[in-house]
Residue frames as a rotation matrix with the C-alpha (Angstrom) as fourth column:
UNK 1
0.031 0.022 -0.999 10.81
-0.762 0.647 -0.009 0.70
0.647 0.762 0.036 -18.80
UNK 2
0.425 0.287 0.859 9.86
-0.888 0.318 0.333 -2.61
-0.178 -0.904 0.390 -17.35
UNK 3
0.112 -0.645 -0.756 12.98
-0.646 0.531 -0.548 -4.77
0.755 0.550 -0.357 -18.65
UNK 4
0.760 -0.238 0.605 13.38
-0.259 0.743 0.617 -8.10
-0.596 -0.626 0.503 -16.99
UNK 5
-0.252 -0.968 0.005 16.96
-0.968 0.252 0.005 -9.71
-0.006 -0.004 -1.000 -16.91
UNK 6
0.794 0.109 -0.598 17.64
0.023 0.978 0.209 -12.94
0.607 -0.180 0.774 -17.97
UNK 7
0.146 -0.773 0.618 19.77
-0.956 0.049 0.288 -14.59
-0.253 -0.633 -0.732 -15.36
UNK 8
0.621 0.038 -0.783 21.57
-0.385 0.885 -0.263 -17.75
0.682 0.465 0.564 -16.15
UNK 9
0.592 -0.801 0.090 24.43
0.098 0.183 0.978 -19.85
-0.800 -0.570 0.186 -13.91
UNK 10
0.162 -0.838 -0.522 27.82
-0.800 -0.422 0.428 -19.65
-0.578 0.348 -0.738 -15.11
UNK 11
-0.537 0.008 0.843 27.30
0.224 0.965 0.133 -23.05
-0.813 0.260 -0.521 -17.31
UNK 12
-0.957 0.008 -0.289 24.78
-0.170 -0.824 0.540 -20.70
-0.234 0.566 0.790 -19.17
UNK 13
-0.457 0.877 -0.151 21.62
0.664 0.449 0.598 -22.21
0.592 0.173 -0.787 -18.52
UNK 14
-0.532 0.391 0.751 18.95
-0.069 -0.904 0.422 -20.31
0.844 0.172 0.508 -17.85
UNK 15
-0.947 0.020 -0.320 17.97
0.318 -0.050 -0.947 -19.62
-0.035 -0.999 0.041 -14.16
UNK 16
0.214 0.952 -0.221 14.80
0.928 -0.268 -0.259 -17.32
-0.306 -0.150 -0.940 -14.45
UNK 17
0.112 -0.104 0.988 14.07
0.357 -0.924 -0.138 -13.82
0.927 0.368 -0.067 -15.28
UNK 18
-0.136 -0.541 -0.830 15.15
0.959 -0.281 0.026 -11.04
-0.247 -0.792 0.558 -12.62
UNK 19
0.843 0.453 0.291 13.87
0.530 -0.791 -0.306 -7.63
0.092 0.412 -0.906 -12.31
UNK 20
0.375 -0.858 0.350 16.47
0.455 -0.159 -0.876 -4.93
0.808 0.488 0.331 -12.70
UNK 21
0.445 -0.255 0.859 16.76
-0.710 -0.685 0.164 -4.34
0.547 -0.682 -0.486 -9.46
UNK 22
0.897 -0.309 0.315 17.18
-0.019 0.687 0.727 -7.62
-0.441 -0.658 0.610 -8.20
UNK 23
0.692 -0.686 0.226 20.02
0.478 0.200 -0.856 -7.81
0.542 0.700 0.466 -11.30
UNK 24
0.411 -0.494 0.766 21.49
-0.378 -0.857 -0.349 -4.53
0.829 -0.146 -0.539 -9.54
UNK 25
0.844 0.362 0.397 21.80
-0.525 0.405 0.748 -6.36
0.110 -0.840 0.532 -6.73
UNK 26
0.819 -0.491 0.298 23.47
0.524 0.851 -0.038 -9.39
-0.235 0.187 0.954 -7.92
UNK 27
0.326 -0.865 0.382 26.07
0.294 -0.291 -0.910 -6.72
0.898 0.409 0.159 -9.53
UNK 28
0.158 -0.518 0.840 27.04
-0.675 -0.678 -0.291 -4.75
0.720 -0.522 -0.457 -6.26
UNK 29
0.783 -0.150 0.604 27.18
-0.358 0.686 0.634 -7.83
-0.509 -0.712 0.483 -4.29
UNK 30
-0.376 -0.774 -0.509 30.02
-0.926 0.336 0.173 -9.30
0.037 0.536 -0.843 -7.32
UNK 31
-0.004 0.199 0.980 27.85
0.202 0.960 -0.194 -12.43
-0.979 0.197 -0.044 -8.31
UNK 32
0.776 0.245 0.581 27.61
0.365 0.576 -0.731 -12.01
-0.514 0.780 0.357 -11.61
UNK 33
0.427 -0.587 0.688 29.97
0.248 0.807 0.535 -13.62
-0.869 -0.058 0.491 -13.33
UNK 34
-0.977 -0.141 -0.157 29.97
-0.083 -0.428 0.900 -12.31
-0.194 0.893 0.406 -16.96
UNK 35
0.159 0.889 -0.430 27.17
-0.111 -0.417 -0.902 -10.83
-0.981 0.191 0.032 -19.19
UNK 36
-0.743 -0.253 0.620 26.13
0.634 0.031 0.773 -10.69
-0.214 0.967 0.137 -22.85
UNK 37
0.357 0.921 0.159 24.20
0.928 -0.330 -0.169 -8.12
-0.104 0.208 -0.973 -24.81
UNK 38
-0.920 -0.324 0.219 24.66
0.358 -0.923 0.140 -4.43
0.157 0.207 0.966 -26.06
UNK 39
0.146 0.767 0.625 21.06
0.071 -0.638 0.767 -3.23
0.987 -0.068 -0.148 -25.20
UNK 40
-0.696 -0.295 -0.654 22.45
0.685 -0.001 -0.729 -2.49
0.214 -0.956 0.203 -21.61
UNK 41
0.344 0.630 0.697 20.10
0.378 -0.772 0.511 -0.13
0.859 0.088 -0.504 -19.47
UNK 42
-0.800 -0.567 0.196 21.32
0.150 -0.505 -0.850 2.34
0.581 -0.651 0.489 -16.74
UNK 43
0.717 0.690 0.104 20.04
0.234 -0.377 0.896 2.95
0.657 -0.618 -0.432 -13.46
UNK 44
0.083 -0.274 0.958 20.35
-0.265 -0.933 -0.244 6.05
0.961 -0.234 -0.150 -11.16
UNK 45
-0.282 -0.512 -0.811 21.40
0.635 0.534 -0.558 5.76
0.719 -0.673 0.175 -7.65
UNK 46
0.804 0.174 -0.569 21.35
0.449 -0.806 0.386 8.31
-0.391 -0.566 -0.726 -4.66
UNK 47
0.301 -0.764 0.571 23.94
0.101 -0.570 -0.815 11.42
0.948 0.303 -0.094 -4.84
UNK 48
0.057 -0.629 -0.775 26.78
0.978 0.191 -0.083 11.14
0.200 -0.753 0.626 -2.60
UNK 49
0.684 0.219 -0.696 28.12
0.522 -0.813 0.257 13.94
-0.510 -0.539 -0.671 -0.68
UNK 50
-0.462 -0.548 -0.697 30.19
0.198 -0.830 0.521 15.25
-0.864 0.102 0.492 -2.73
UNK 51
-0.282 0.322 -0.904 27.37
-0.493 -0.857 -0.151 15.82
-0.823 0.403 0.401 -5.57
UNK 52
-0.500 0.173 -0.849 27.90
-0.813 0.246 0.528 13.32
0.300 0.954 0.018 -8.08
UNK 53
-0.029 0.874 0.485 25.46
-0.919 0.167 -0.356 10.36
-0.392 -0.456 0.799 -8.10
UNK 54
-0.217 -0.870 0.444 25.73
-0.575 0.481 0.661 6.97
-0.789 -0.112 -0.605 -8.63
UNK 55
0.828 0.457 -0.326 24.23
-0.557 0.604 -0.569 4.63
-0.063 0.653 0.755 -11.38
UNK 56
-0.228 -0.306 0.924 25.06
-0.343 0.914 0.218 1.13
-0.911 -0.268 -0.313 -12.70
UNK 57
0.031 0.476 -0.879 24.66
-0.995 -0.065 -0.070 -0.38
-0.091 0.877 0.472 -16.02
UNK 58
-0.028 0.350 0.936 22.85
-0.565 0.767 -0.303 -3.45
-0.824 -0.538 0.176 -16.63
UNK 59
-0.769 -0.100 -0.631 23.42
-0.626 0.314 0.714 -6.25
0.126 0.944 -0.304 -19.53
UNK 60
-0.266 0.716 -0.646 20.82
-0.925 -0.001 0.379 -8.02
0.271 0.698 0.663 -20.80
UNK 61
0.449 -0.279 -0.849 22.13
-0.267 0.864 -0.426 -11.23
0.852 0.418 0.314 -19.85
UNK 62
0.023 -0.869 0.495 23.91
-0.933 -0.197 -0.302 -11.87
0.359 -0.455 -0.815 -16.95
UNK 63
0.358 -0.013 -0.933 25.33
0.033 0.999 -0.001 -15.21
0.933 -0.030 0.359 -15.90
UNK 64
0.454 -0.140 0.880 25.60
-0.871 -0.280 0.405 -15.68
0.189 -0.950 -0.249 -11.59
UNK 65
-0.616 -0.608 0.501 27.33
-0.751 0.262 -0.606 -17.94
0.237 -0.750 -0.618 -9.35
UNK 66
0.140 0.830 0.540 25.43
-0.944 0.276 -0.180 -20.30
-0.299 -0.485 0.822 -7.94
UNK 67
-0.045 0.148 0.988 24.04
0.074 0.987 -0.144 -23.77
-0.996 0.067 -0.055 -8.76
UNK 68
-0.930 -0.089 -0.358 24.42
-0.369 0.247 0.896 -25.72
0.009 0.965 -0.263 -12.11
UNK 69
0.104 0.934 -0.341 20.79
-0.985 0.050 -0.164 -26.56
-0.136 0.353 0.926 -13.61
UNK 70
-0.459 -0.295 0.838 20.33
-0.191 0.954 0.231 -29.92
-0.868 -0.054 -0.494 -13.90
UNK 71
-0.649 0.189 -0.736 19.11
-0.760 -0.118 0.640 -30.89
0.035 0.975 0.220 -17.78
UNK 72
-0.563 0.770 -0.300 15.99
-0.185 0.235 0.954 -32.09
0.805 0.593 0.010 -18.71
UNK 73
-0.798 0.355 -0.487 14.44
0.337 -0.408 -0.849 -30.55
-0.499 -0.842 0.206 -15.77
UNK 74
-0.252 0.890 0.381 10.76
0.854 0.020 0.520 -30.60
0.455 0.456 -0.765 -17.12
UNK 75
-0.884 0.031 0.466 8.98
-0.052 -0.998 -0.032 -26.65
0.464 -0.053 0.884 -16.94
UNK 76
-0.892 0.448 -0.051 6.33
-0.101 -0.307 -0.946 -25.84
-0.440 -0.839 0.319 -15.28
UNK 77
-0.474 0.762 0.441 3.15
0.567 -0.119 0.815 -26.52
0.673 0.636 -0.376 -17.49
UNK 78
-0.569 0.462 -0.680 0.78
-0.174 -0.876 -0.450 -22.91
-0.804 -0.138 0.579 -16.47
UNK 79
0.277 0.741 0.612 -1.93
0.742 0.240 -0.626 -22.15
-0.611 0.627 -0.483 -18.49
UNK 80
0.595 -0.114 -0.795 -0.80
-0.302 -0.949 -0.090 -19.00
-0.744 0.294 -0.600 -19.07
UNK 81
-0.290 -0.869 -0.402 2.47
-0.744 -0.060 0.666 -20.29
-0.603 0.492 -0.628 -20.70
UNK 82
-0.102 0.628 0.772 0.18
0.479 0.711 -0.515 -22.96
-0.872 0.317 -0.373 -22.42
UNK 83
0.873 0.385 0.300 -1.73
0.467 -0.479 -0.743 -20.62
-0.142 0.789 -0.598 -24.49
UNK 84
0.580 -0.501 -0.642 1.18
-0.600 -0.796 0.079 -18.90
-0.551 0.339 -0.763 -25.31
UNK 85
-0.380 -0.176 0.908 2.96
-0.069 0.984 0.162 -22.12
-0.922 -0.001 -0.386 -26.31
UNK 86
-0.108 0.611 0.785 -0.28
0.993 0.023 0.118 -22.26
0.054 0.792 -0.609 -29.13
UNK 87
-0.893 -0.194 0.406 -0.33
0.445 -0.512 0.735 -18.77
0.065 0.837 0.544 -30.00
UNK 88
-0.663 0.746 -0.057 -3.44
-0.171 -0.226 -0.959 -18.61
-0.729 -0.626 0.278 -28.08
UNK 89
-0.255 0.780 -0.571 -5.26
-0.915 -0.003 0.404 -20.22
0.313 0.625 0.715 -30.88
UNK 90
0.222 0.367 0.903 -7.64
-0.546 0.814 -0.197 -23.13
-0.808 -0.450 0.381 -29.73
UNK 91
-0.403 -0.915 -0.022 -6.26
-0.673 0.280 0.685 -26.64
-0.620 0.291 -0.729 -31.45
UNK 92
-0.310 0.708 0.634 -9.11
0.441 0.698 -0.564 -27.64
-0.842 0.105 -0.529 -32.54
UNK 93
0.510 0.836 -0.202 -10.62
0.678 -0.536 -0.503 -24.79
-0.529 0.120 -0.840 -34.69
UNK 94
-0.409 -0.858 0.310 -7.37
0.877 -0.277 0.393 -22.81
-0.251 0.433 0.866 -34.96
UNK 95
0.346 0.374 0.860 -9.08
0.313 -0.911 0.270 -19.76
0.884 0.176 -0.432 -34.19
UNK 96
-0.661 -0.730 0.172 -7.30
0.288 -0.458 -0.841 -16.93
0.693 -0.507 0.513 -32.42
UNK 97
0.400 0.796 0.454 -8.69
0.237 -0.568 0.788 -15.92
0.885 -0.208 -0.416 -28.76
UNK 98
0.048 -0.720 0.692 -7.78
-0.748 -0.485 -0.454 -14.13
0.663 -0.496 -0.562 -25.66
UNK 99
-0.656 -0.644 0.394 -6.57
-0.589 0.110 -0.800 -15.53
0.472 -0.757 -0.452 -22.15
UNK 100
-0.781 0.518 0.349 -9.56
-0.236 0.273 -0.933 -16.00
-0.579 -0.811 -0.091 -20.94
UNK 101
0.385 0.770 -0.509 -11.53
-0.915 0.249 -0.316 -17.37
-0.117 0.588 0.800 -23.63
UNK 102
-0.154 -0.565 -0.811 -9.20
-0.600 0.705 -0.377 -20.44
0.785 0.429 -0.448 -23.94
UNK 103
0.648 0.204 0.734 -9.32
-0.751 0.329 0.572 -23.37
-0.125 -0.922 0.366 -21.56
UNK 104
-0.676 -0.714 -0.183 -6.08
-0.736 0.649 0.191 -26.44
-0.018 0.264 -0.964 -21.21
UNK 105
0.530 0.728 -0.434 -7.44
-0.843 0.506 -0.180 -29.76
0.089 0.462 0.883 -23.15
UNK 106
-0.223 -0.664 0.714 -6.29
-0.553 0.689 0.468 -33.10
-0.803 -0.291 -0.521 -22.31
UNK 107
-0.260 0.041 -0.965 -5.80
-0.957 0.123 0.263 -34.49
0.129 0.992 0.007 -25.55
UNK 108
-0.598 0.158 -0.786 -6.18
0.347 0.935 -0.075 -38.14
0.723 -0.317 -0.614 -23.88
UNK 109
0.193 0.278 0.941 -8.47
-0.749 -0.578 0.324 -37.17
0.634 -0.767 0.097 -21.06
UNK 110
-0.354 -0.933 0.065 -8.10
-0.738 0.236 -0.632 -37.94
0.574 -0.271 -0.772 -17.97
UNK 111
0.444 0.818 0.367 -11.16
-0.739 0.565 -0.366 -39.95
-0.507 -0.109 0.855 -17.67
UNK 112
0.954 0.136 -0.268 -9.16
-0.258 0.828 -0.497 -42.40
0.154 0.543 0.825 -19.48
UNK 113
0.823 -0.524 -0.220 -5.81
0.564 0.797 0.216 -42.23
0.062 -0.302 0.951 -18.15
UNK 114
0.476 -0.483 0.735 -4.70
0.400 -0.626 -0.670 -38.95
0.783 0.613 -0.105 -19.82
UNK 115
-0.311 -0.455 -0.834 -1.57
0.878 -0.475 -0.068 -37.20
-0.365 -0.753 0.547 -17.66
UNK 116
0.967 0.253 0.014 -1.94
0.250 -0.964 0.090 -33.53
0.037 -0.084 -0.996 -17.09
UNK 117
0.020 -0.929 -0.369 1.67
0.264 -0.351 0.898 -32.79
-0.964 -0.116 0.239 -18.76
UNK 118
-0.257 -0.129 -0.958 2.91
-0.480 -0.843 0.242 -30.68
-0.839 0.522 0.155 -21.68
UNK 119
-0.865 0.036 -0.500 2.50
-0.450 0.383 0.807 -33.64
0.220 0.923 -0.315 -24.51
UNK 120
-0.594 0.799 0.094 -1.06
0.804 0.591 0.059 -33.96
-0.008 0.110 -0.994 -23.55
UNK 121
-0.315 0.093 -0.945 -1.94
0.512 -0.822 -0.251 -30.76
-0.800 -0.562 0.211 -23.18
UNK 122
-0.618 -0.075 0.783 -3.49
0.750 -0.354 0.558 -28.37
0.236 0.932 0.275 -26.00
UNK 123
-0.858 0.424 -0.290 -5.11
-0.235 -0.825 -0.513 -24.50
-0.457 -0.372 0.808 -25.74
UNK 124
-0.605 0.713 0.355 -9.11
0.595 0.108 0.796 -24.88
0.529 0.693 -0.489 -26.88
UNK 125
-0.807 0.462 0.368 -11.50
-0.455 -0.884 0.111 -22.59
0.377 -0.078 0.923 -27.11
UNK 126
-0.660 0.429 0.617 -14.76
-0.412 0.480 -0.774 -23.82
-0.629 -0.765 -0.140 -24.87
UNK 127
0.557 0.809 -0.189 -17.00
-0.777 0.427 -0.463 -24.72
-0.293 0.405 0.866 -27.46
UNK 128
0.135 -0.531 -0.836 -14.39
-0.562 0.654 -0.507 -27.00
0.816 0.538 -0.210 -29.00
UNK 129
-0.919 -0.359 0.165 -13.20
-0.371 0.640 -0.673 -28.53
0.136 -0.679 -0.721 -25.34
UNK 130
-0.205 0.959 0.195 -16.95
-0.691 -0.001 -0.723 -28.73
-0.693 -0.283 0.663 -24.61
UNK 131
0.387 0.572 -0.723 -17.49
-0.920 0.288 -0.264 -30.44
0.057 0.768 0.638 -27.84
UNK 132
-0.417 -0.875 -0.245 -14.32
-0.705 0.482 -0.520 -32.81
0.574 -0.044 -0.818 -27.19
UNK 133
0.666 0.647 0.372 -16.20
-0.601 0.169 0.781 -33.54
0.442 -0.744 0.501 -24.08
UNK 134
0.405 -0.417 0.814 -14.24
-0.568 0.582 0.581 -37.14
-0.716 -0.698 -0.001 -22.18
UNK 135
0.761 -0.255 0.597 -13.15
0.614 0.581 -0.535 -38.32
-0.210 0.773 0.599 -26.10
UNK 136
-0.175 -0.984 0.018 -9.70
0.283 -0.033 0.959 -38.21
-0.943 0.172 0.284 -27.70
UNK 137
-0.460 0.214 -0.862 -9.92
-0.514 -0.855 0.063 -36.27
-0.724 0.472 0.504 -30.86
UNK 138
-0.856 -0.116 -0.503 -10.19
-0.512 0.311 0.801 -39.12
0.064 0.943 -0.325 -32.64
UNK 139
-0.863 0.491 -0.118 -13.47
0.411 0.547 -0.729 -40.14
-0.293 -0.678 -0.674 -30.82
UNK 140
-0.201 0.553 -0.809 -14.58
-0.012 -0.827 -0.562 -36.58
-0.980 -0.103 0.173 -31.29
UNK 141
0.142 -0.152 0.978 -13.91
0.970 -0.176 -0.168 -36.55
0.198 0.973 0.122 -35.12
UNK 142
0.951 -0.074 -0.300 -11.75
-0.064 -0.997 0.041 -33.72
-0.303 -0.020 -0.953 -34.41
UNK 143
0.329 -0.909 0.255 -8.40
0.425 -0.099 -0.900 -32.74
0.843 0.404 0.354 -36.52
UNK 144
0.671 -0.271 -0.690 -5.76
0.511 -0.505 0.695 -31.81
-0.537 -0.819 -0.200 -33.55
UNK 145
0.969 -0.194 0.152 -4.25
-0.015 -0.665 -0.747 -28.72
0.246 0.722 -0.647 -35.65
UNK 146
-0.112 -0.905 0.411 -0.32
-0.880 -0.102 -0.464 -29.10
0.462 -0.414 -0.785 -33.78
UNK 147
0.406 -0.075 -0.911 1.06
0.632 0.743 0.221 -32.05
0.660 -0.666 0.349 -31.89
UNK 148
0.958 0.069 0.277 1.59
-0.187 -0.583 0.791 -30.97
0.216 -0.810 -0.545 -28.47
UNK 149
0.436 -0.887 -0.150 5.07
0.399 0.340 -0.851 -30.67
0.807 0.311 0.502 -27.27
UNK 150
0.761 -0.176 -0.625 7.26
0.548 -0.342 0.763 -29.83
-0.348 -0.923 -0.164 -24.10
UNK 151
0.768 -0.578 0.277 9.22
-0.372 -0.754 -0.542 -26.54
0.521 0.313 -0.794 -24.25
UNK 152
0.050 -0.874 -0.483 12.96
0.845 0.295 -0.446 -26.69
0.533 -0.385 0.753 -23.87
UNK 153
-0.032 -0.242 -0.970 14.46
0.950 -0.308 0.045 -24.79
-0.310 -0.920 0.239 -21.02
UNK 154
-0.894 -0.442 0.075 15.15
0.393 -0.691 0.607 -21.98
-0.216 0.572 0.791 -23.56
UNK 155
-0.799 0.531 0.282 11.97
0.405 0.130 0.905 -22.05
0.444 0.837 -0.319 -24.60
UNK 156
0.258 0.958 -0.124 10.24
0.741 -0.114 0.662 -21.50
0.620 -0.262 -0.739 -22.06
UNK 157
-0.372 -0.485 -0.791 12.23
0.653 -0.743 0.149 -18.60
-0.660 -0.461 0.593 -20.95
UNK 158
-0.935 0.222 0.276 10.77
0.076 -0.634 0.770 -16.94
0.346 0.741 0.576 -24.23
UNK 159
-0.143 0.988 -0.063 7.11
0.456 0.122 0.882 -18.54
0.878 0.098 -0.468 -23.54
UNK 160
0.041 0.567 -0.822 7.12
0.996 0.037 0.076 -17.27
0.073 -0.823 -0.564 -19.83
UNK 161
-0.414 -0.239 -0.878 8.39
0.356 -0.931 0.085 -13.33
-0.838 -0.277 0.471 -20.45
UNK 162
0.563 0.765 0.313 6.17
0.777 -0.361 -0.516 -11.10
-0.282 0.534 -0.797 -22.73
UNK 163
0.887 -0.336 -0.317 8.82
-0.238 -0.921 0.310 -8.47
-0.396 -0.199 -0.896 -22.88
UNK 164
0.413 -0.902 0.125 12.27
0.733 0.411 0.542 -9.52
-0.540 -0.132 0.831 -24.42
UNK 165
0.375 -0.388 -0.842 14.69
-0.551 -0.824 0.134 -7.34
-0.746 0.414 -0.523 -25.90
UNK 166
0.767 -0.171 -0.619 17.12
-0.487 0.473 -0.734 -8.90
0.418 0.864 0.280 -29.18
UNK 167
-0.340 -0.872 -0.353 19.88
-0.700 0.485 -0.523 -9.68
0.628 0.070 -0.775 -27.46
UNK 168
-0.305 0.435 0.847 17.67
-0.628 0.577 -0.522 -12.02
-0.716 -0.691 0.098 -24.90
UNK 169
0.385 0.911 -0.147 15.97
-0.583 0.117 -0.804 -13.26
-0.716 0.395 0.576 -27.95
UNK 170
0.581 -0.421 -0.697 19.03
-0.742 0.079 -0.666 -14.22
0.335 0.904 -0.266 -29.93
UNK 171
-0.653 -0.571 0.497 20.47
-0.753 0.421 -0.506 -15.70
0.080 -0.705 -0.705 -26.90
UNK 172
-0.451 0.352 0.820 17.74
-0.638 0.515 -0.573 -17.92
-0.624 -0.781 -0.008 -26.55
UNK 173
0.513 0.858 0.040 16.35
-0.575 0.377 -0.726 -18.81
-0.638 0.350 0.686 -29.82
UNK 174
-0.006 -0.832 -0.555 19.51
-0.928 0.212 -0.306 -19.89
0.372 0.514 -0.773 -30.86
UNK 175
-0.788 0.149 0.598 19.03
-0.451 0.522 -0.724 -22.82
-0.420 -0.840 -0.344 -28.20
UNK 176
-0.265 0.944 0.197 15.43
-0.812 -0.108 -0.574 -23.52
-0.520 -0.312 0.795 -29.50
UNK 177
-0.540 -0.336 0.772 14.42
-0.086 0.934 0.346 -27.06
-0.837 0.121 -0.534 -30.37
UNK 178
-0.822 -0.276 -0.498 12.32
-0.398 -0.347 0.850 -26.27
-0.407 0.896 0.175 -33.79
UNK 179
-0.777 0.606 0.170 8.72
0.514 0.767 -0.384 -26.92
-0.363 -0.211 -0.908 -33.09
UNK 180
0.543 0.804 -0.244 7.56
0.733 -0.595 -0.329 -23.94
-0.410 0.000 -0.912 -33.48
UNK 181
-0.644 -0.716 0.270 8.81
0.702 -0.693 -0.165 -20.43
0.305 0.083 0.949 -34.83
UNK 182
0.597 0.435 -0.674 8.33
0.639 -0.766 0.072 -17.94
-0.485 -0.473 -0.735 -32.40
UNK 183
-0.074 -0.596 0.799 9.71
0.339 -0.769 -0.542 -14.13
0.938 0.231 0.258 -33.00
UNK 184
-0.805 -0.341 -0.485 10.80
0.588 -0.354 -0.727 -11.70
0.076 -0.871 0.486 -30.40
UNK 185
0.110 0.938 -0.329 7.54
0.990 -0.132 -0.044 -10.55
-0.085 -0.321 -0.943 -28.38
């Protein structure tokens, strides 16, 4: 199983995901701080000399040492985490396509001034961006199907992992700022 750990700081903001080795880590060194979650997963070790072998169980969750996050610390805009963001449906059309059928739309373009940040931003499918061309939808006579919006920290801890378990999911969507309803991936 390819579970990724969230890691948060001890403040409980979210740090990043962490594979479960790096998690293992963080335990046998004594950084992390406290954990949350009952879907825990176990991993095997070597076998000592006298036979028995070691292993470690991992929580879902784990909060580390370290730096405090600073708030409203603006995410990364990716395309990837774009289209996911929309559901991978283009905003125009509001048909559903893959990864690589989609392209990122500057709802202002930037032939006109448009920034190249999450509330300008929308997923379209090429015939729509194509059609859009250097006009604002309302240029285009085009309906923009969602108003674009910047994920909260939380959020985009959901939008950037493809994998979550429930207790990651409950932990985080509790947090979420009600633009959207996502479900656990």
């Amino acid at each position: 199983m390819n579970m990724r750990i969230l890691r948060l700081n001890c403040a409980g903001l979210p740090v990043g995901w962490v594979s479960r080795e790096q998690a293992a880590v963080l335990y046998v060194k004594e950084q992390v701080a406290w954990t949350l979650g009952t879907e825990t997963t176990r991993m095997l070790g070597g076998i000592n000399r006298n036979g028995r072998r070691s292993s470690i169980t991992l929580a879902p969750i784990i909060a580390c040492e370290g730096r405090v996050g600073v708030p409203g610390v603006v995410p990364p805009l990716s395309n990837d985490v774009l289209f996911r963001r929309d559901g991978y449906s283009c905003m125009y059309c509001g048909q559903v396509f893959t990864r690589t059928e989609l392209t990122r739309d500057h709802v202002v373009p930037r032939v006109q001034g448009g920034r190249d940040v999450w509330t300008n931003v929308v997923a379209a499918c090429a015939r729509c961006n194509h059609r859009k061309g250097g006009r604002t939808p309302e240029q285009a006579g085009m309906e923009l199907l969602a108003v674009p919006f910047e994920p909260n920290l939380y959020e985009y801890m959901y939008l950037a992992n493809h994998r979550i378990c429930g207790d990651q999911m409950e932990y985080l969507q509790a947090r979420f700022g009600g633009q959207r309803n996502w479900q656990a991936a």
